[in-house]
N, C-alpha and C positions, 0 to 999 in steps of 0.2 A: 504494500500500500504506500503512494506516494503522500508526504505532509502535505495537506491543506493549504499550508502559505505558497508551497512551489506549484500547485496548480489552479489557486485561483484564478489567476488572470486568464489561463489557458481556457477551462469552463468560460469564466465573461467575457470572451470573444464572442461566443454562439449566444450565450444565455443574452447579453445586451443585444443582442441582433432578433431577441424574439423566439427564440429557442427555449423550452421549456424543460429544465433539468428533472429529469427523472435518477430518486436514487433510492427506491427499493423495489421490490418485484411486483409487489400491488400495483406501483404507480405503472409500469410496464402494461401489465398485463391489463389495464384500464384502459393506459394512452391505445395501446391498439387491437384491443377486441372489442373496443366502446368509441372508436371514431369512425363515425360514416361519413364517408368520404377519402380521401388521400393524407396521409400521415408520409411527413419526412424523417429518419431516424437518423444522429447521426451517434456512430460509436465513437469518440473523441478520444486521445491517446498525447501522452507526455513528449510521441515523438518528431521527430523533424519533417516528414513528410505530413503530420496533422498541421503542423501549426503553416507548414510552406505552401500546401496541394489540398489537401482535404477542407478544414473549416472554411479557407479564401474559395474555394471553387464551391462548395455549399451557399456560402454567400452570395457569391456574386450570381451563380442559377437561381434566385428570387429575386434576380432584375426582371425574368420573364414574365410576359403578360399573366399565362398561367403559372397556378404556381401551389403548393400544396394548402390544406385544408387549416392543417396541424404540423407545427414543427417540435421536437422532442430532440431530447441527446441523455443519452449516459456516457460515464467514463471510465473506459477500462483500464483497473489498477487505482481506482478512486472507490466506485460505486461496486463491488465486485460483484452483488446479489443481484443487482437488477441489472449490471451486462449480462450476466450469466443466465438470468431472465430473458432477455432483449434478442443471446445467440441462438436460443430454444425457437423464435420464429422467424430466424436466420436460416434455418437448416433448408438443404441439406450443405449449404456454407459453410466452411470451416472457420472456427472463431479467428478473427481478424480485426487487427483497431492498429492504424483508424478505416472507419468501413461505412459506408455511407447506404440506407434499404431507401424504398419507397415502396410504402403499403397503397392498396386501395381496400377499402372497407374490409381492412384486417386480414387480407393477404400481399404477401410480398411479390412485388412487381419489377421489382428493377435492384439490382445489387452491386455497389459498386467493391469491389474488397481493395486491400493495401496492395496487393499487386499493379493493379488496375490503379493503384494509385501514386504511389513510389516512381516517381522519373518524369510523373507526367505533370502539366502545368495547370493550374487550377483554372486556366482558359478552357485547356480540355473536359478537363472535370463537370465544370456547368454546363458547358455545349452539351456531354453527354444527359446530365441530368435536365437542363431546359429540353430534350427531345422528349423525355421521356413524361417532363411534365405537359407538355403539349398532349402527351397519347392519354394519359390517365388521368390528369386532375380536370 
């Protein structure tokens, strides 16, 4: 578990952008079996690829006209019950953070993992997720 003080700032990247920190498995299993409509998840992580690729390219895909219902985040290595929550409607994904899902009425549509993430530029990242918000929300 990482101290509180080294990754607050990291969370209030997302959480000030509208992001709604989820940190036990009730809140999980509520945020996305009880939102109709599109839900964004993002698995958020300590590491260099989140703070470079993942959160900046989650951001800037809610420039898009469409754009999700609900936005949510846990953090892995912070929150571990409700990541560990979160990777359960992940499947059949292998756990991964940082890792960005898009549900539609509580099924998973779109999966971005750290592979998919790692080298690539958070320009990429939104392009990919603004398509997909186009298909589903």
């Amino acid at each position: 578990m990482y101290p509180p003080n080294l990754v607050a700032p990291m969370a209030k990247d997302l959480t000030d952008f509208g992001f709604e920190s989820l940190s036990n498995p009730e809140e999980v299993i509520d945020a996305i079996e009880n939102t109709e409509g599109s839900l964004l998840l993002v698995v958020n992580s300590v590491c260099g690829c989140a703070a470079a690729n993942a959160r900046p390219g989650a951001k800037l895909a809610l420039t898009n006209e469409k754009k999700p219902d609900r936005l949510v985040t846990v953090f892995a290595g912070v929150d571990r019950e409700a990541t560990g929550k979160a990777r359960e409607y992940l499947l059949p994904y292998p756990p991964s953070s940082p890792s960005i899902a898009l549900f539609k009425d509580g099924k998973l549509v779109k999966m971005i993992e750290r592979l998919q993430i790692e080298g690539r530029s958070a320009y990429a990242i939104a392009d990919d997720l603004k398509a997909s918000f186009d298909e589903f929300c």
